[in-house]
C-alpha positions in Angstrom: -14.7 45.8 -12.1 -11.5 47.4 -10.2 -10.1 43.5 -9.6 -10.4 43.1 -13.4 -8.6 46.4 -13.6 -5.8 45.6 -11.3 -5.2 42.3 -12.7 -5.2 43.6 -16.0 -3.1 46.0 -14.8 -0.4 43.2 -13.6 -1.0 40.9 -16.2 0.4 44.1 -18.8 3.0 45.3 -15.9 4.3 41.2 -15.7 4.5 41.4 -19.7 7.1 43.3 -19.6 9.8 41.5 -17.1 10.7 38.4 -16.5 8.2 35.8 -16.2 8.7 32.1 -14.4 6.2 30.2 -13.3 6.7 27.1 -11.0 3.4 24.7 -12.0 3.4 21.3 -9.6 1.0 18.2 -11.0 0.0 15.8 -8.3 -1.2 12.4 -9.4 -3.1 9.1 -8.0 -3.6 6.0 -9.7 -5.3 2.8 -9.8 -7.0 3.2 -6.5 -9.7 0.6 -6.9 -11.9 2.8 -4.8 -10.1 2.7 -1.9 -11.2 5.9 -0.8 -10.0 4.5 2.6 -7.8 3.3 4.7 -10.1 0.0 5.5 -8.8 -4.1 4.2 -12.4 -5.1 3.7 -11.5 -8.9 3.0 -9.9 -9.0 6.4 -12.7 -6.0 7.9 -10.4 -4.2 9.7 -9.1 -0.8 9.4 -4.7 -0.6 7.8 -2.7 2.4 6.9 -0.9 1.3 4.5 -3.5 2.5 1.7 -6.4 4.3 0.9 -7.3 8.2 -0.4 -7.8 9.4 2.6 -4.3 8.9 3.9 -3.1 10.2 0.1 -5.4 13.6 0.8 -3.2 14.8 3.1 0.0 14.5 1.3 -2.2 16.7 -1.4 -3.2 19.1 0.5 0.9 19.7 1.8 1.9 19.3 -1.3 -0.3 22.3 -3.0 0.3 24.2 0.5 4.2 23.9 -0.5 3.5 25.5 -4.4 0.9 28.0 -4.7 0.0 27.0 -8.8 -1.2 23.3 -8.4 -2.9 20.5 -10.7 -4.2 17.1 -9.5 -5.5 14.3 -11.6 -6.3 11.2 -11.5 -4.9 8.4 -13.9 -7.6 5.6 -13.6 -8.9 2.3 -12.2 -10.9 4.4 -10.0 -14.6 2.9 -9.8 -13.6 -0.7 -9.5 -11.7 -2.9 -7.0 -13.0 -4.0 -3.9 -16.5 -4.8 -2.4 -17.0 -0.8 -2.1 -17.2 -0.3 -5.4 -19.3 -3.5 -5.8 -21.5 -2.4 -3.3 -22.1 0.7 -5.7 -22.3 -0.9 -8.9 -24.1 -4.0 -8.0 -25.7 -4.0 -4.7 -26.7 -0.7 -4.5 -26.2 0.9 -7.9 -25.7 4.7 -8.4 -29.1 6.6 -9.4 -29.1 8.5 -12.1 -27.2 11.9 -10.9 -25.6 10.1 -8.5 -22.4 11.1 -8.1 -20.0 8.1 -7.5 -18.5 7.5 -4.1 -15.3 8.0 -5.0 -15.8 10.9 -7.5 -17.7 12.4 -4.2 -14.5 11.5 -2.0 -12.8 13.1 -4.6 -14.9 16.5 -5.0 -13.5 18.3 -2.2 -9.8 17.7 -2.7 -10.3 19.6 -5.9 -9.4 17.3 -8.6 -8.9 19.0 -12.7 -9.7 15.8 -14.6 -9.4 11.9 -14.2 -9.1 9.6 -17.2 -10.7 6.0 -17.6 -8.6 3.1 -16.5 -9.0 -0.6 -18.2 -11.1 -1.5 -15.1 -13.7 1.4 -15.7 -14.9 -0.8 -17.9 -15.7 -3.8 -15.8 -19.2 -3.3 -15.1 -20.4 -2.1 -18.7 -20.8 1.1 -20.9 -24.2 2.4 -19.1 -22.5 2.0 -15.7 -19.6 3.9 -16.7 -21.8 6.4 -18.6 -23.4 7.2 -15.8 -20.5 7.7 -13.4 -19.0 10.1 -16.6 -22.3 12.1 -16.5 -22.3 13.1 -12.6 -18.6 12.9 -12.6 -18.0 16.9 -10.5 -14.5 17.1 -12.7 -14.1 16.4 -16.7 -12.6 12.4 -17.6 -10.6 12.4 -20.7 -9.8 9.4 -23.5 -8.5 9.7 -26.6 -8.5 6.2 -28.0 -11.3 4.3 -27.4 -13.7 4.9 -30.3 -17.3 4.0 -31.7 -17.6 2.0 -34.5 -17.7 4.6 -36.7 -14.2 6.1 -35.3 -15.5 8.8 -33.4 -14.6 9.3 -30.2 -16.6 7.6 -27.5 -15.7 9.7 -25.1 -14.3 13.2 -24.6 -10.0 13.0 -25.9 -8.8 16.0 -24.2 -9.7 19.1 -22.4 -7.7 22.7 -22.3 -8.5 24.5 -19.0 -7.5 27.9 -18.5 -5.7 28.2 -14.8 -5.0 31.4 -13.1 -1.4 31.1 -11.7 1.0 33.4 -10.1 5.1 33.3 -11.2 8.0 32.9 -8.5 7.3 37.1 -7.8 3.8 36.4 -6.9 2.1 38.1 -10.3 -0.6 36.5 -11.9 -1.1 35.2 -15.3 -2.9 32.4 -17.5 -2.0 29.2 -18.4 -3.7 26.7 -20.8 -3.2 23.1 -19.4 -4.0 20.7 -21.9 -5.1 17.4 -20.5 -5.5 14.2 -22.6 -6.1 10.4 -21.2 -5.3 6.5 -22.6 -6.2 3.4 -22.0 -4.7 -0.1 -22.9 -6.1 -1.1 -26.2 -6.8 -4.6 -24.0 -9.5 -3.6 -23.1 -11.0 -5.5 -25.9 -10.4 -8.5 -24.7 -10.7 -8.3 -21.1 -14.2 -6.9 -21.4 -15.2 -8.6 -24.8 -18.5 -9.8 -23.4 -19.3 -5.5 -22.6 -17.4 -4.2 -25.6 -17.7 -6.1 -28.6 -19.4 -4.7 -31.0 -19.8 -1.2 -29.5 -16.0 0.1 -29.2 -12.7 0.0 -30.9 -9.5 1.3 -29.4 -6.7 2.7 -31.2 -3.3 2.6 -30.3 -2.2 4.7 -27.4 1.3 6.3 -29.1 -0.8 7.0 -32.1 -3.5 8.5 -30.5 -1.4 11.2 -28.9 0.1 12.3 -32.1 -3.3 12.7 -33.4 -4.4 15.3 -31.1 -0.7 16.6 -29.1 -1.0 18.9 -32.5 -4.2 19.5 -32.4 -4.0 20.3 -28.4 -1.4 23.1 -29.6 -2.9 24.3 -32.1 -6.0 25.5 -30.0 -3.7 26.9 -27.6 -2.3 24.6 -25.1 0.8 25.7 -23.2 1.2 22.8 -21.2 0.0 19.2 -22.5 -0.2 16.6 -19.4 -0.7 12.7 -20.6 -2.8 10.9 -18.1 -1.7 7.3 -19.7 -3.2 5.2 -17.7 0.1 2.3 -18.7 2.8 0.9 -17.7 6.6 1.8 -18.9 7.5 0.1 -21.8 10.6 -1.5 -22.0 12.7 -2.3 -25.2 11.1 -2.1 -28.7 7.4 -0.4 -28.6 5.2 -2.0 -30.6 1.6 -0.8 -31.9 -0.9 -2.0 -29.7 1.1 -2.3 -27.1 -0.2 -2.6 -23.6 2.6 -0.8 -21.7 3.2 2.5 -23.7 4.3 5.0 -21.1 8.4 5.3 -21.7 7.2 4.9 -25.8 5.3 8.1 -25.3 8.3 10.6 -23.9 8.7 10.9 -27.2 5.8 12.8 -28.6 6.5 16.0 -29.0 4.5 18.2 -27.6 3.9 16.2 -24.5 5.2 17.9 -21.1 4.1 15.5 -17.8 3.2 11.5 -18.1 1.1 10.5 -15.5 1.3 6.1 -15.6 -0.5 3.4 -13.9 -1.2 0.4 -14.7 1.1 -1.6 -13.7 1.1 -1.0 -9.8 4.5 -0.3 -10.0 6.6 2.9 -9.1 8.4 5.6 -11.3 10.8 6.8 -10.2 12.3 3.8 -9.0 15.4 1.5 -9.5 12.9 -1.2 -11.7 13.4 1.1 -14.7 17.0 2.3 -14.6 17.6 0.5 -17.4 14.9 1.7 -19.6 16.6 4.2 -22.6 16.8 8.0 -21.7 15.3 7.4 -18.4 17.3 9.8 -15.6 15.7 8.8 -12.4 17.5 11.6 -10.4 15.3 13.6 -12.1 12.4 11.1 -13.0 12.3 11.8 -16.7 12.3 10.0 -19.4 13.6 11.3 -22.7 13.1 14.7 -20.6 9.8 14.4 -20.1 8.8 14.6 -16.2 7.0 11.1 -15.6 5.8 9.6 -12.5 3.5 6.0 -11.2 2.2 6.4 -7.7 2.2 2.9 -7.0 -1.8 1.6 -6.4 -4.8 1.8 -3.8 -3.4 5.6 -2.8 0.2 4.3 -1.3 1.7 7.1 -2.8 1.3 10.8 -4.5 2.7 11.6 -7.7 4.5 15.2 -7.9 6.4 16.7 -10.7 7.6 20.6 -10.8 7.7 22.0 -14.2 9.5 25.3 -14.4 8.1 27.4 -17.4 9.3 30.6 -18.8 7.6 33.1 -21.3 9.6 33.2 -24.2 7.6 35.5 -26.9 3.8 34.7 -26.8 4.7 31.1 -25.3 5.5 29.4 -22.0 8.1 26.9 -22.3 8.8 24.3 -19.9 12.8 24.9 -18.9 12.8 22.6 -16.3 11.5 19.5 -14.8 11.3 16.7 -12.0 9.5 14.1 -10.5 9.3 12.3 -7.7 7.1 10.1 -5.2 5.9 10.7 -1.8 4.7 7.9 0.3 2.0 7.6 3.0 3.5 4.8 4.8 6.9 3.8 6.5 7.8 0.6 5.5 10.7 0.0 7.2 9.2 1.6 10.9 5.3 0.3 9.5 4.0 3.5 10.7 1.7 6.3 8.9 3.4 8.9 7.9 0.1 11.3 7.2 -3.2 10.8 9.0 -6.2 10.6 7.4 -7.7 13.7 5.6 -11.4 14.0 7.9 -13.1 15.6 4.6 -12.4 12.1 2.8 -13.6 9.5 5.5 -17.1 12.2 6.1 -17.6 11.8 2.2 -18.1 8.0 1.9 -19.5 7.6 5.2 -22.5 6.1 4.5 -21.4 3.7 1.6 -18.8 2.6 3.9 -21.4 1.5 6.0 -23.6 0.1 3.5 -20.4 -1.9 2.3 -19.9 -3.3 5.9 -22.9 -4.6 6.0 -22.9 -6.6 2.6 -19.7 -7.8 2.9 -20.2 -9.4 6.6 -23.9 -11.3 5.0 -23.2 -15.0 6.0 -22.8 -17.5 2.9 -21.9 -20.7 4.9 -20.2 -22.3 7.7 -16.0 -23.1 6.8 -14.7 -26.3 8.6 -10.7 -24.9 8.4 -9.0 -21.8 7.5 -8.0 -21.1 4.1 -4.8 -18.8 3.0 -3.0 -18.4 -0.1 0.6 -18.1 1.3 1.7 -21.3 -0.5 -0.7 -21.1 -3.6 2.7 -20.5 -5.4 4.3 -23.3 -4.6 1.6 -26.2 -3.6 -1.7 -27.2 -4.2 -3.9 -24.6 -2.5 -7.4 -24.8 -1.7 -7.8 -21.3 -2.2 -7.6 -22.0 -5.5 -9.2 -25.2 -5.3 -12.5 -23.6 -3.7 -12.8 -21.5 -6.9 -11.7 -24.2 -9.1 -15.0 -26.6 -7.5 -17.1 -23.9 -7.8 -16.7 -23.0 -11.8 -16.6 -26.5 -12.8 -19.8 -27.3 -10.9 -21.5 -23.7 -12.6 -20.0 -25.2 -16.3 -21.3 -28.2 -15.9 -25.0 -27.2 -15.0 -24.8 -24.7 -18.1 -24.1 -27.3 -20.6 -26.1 -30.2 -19.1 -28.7 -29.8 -22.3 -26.0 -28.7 -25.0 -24.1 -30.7 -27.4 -21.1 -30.5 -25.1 -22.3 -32.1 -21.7 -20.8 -35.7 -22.2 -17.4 -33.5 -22.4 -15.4 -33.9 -19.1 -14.9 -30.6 -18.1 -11.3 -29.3 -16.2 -11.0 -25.7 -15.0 -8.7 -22.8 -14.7 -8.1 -20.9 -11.5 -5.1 -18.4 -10.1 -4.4 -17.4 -7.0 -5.0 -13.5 -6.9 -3.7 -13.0 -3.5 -0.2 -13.9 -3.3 2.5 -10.8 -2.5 4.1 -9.6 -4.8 3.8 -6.1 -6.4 0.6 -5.5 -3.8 2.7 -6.2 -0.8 3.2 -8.4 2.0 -0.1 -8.3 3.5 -1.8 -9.1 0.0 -2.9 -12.8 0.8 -6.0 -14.6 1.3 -6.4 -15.0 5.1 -10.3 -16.9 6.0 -10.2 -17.7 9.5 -12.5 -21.1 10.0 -16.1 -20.2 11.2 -18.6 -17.9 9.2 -17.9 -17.9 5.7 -18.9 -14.4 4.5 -19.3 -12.6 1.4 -15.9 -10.8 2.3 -14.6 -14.1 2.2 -16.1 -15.1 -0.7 -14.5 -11.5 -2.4 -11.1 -12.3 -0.9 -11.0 -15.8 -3.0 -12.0 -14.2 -5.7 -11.4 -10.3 -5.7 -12.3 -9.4 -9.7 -15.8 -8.8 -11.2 -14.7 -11.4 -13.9 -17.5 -13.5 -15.4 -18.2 -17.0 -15.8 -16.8 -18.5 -19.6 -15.9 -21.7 -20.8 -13.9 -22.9 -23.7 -13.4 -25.9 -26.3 -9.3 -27.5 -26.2 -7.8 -30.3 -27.1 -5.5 -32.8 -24.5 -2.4 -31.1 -26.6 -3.7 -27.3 -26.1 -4.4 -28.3 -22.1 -0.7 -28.9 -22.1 0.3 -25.7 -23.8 -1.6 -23.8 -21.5 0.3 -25.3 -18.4 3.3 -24.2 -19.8 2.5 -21.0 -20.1 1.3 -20.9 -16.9 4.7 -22.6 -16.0 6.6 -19.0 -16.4 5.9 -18.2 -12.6 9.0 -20.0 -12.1 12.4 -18.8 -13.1 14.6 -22.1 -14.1 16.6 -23.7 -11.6 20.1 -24.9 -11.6 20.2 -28.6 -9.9 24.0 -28.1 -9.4 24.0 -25.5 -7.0 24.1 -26.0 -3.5 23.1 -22.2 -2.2 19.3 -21.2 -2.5 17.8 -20.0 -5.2 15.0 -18.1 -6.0 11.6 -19.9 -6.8 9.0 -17.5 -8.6 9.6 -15.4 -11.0 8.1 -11.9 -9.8 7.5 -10.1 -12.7 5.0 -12.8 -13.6 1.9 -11.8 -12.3 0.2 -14.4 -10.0 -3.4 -14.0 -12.1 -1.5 -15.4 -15.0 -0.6 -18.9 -12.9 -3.8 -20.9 -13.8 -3.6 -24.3 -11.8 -6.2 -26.5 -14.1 -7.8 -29.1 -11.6 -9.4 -32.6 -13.3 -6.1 -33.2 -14.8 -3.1 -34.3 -12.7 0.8 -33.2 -13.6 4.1 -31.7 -12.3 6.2 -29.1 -12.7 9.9 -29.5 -13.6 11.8 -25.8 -13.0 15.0 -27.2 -14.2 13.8 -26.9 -17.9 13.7 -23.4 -19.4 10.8 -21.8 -19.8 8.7 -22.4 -23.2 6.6 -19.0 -23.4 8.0 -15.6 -23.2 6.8 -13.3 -20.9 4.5 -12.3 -24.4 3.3 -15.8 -25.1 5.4 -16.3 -27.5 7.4 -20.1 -27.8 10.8 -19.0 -27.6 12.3 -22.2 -26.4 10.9 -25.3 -28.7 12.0 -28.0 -27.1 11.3 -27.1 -23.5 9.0 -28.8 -21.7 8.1 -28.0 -17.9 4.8 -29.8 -17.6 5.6 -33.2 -16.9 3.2 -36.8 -16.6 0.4 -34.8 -17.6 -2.7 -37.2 -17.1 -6.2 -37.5 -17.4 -8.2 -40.3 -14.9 -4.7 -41.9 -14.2 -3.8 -42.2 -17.8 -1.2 -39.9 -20.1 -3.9 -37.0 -21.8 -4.6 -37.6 -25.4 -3.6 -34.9 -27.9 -6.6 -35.2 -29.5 -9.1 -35.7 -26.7 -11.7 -32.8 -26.2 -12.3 -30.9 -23.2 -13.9 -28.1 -21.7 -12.1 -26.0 -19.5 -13.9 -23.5 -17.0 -12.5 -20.1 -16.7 -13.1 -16.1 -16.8 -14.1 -13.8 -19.8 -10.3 -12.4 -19.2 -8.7 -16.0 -20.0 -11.2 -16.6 -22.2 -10.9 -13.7 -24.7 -6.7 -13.9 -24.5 -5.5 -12.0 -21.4 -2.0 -13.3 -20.6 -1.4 -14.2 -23.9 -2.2 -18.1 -23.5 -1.6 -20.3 -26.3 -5.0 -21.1 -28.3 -7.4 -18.2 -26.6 -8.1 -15.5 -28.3 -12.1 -15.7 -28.0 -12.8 -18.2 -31.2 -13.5 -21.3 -28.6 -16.1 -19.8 -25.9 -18.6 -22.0 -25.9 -20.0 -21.0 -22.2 -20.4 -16.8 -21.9 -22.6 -16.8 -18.4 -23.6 -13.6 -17.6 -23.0 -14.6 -14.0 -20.0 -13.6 -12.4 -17.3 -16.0 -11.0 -18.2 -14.5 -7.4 -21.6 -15.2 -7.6 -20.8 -18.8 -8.7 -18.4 -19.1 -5.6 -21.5 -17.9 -3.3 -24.4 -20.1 -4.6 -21.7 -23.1 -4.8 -21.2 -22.2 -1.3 -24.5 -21.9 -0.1 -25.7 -25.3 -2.1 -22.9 -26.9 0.4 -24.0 -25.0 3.6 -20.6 -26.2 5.0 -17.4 -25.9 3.3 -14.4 -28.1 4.0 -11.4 -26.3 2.3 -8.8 -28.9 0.7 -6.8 -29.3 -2.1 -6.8 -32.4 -3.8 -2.9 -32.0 -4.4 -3.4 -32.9 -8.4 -0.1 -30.7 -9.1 3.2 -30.5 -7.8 7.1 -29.3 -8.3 9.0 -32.0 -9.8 11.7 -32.8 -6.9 15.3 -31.7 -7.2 17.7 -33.4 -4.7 19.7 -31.7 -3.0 18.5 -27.8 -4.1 17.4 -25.8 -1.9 14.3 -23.1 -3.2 14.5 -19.7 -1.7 10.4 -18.6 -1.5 9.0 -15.5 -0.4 5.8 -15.1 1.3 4.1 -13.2 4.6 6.0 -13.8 7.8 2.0 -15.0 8.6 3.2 -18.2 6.5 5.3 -19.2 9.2 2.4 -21.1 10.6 1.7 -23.4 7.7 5.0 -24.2 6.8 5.1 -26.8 3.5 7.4 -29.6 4.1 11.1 -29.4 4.0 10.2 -25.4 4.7 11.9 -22.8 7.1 12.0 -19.4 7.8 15.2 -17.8 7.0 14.5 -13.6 7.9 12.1 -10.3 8.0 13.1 -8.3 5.6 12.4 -4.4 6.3 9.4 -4.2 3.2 7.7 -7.1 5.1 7.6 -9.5 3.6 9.5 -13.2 4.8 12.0 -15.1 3.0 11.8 -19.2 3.0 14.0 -21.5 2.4 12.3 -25.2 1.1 14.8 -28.1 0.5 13.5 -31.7 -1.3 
């Protein structure tokens, strides 16, 4: 009774000076349960990732401001084999409170918010990680069929803070959550028919008001998105710059993308100030992926009447790893590794369960520029499922071609991000390292003509090359993600990077006449048009993810409920002994006299293609090649 009395007593004393409160958000995103530091493909311990590293950046950061709130901004409960291990090997009990919501618990999170790969595993799975979840998850626009929300939009919490003279007040935080309306398609096989998803932008101005109305002071977006860039449209998959302008909206917390904010990649966006790290004066930040760096933005608010007002704001990014020294700059937070302890262990010991015996070593440091049998591996191993599913349906006279990426290559994940199988045991960390998504087994119905148009999507890895100039130039295009490179084995063809591309970076044709695929053939013979085919593939490919011409769901004629991993493991085990090669059915099409400037990991070094050589280091790590026809 006399602490209600003497806060009471301040709260009325506080009322009648001048009030400022400093309010820091923290944010993680996307960290694929990597709770910690530990590469299970390559089962060895790294510091380059992982929560645990990212807890003790939290915990000096909320030692630094004494009014703190941390969320998280999704892709939490999916990513590698540890959250594999607890949604398919060893799945969560009812009560059960998810590993890395329990690694979570004691670093004092206010709310998460679903990411698109909360949905990988299905409704029920995810329902019953919401319902032991210690801390609220928010979404705002995904929907039943009748257009009520399926989960909860938003949540106003009530936080006791102190302002800069150390008096204490309230302050309603308003927290509301997105996710890509993609979701759709990429998990059409566990959503169809159960969900809808409304448009992110749209969603927020829905309930922003709505939020104020009942009281919110400060309203924080966890938008689990990228940044848009140019014109927003409705529907959009990247939404984040599009929703700085809601008003009403105070923080954005993004994702998504794996990218970083604030950074250089978005100086060009409109209104963004990155000195600040706004965006048409909102505070924004994106903390990178798997933990490798914290989100913090300082809002400043002042009472003005009955109100706080947020006067002030930045953002910024704090890393848990030196780059340029490749050094820790944390250690690991001991409450973290204690807390998923024993699934750790439990992961460890699936992952190291012996599949078959591997003749060679496979990598994926050239899948980007060569024939790789990482690829290949996965590409044998779908076609050989397909087949077997349709031996006794109307389509098994088809000849049947599949569709395979290479996940692992670099790029926004870093230079350690390959596929690295030394020969020996082939394991089923092996087996997750080919193949590191929980993606199902599909198949679809295309014609000779709609197998070329696919290739050329694919074909925007590569920027366009001049054959004039004499210095090196750059080979991949990496804003392309490599999951969008589908190599299609059965068929045999090149690659000409001298032509422009023919798909936008949307899927759209934008150059008619260009054509990169080139002697595209079928058993030795130019494809017919008109020829049928089946082509194996993923239930993201499948259902239109990327944006490839002629998918958009109509043509499954293969929905396995197996997934692509445990297509690669019984493939594996039917062959007891796996020789890894590529049957080199693509290439480049030569260019005399150009030399191709390719980056890789400096590991590549020691599978150099031909006409290949290293040219440097560079300080992020990764190598830079030079390859001349």
């Amino acid at each position: 009774m006399k602490h209600n009395i003497t806060l009471l007593a301040a709260l009325l004393l506080g009322s009648a000076t001048a009030q400022t409160v400093e309010l820091r958000i923290l944010e993680t995103s996307d960290l694929h349960t990597n709770a910690l530091g530990y590469d299970y493909y390559q089962d060895k311990p790294t510091g380059e990732f992982g929560l645990e590293y990212t807890a003790s950046l939290i915990r000096a950061a909320r030692n630094e401001k004494p009014n703190t709130l941390l969320f998280d901004n999704g892709d939490l409960i999916q990513g590698n084999p540890l959250g594999d291990y607890a949604a398919r090997v060893k799945p969560l009990a009812d009560g059960q409170v998810h590993p890395m919501l329990a690694a979570m618990r004691p670093l004092g999170y206010t709310a998460w918010t679903l990411g698109n790969h909360e949905f990988n595993y299905g409704l029920d799975y995810l329902d019953r990680v919401l319902k032991a979840s210690p801390f609220p998850a928010v979404n705002a626009n995904v929907l039943n069929m009748d257009g009520t929300n399926r989960f909860t939009p938003y949540v106003i919490q009530r936080q006791l803070v102190r302002d800069t003279r150390g008096r204490p007040y309230y302050v309603n935080a308003g927290v509301i959550g997105f996710t890509p309306p993609q979701i759709l398609q990429w998990d059409k096989a566990h959503l169809e028919g159960k969900v809808q998803v409304a448009d992110i932008v749209e969603s927020a101005r829905k309930f922003v008001p709505e939020m104020k109305a009942r009281g919110a002071d400060v309203i924080v977006a966890l938008a689990h998105t990228g940044i848009n860039q140019g014109t927003y449209t409705p529907g959009q998959e990247q939404a984040g710059a599009e929703l700085s302008k809601v008003d009403g909206i105070d923080a954005i917390l993004t994702g998504h993308s794996h990218l970083e904010f604030p950074s250089a990649t978005y100086k060009d966006v409109p209104g963004v100030n990155l000195a600040k790290g706004t965006i048409g004066g909102k505070a924004v930040t994106m903390p990178g992926f798997w933990g490798n760096n914290l989100g913090v933005i300082d809002l400043k608010l002042e009472r003005q009447g009955d109100r706080w007002v947020v006067t002030d704001r930045t953002a910024a990014l704090r890393p848990i790893w030196d780059k340029t020294a490749k050094k820790n700059l944390v250690q690991p937070d001991p409450v973290v590794t204690a807390a998923v302890k024993n699934t750790h262990a439990g992961t460890l010991t699936y992952v190291r369960g012996k599949v078959a015996d591997l003749t060679a070593p496979i990598n994926s440091y050239w899948a980007l520029v060569q024939d790789d049998p990482s690829v290949q591996l996965v590409s044998n191993a779908q076609i050989a499922y397909v087949k077997a599913a349709l031996a006794a349906t109307e389509y098994k006279d088809l000849p049947v071609l599949s569709a395979a990426a290479p996940f692992k290559a670099g790029g926004r994940s870093g230079a350690s991000y390959y596929t690295d199988i030394p020969a020996g045991t082939l394991a089923i960390k092996n087996v997750a390292d080919l193949y590191v998504y929980p993606n199902t087994v599909q198949a679809v119905l295309v014609t000779g003509a709609q197998v070329q148009e696919w290739l050329e999507r694919s074909a925007g890895q590569f920027k366009q090359i001049d054959p004039t100039k004499a210095e090196p130039q750059a080979l991949v295009d990496e804003t392309f993600p490599t999951y969008n490179f589908d190599v299609i084995d059965g068929v045999t063809y090149e690659i000409d990077v001298t032509q422009p591309n023919r798909y936008d970076a949307n899927g759209k044709v934008t150059n008619e006449n260009a054509r990169r695929i080139k002697n595209l053939q079928y058993q030795g013979k130019p494809i017919d048009p008109n020829q049928k085919f089946v082509i194996a593939t993923n239930n993201y490919r499948a259902s239109g993810g990327g944006k490839f011409p002629g998918l958009d769901g109509k043509n499954i004629i293969l929905q396995a409920p197996d997934e692509t991993r445990q297509a690669l493991i019984s493939y594996f085990q039917d062959q007891k002994t796996v020789n890894p090669t590529a049957d080199n059915n693509w290439k480049l099409t030569p260019v005399p006299g150009v030399s191709l400037l390719v980056t890789s990991s400096p590991n590549a070094a020691k599978t150099l293609p031909a006409g290949a050589t290293l040219l440097r280091t560079r300080e992020d790590g990764f190598a830079e090649y030079v390859i001349k026809n």
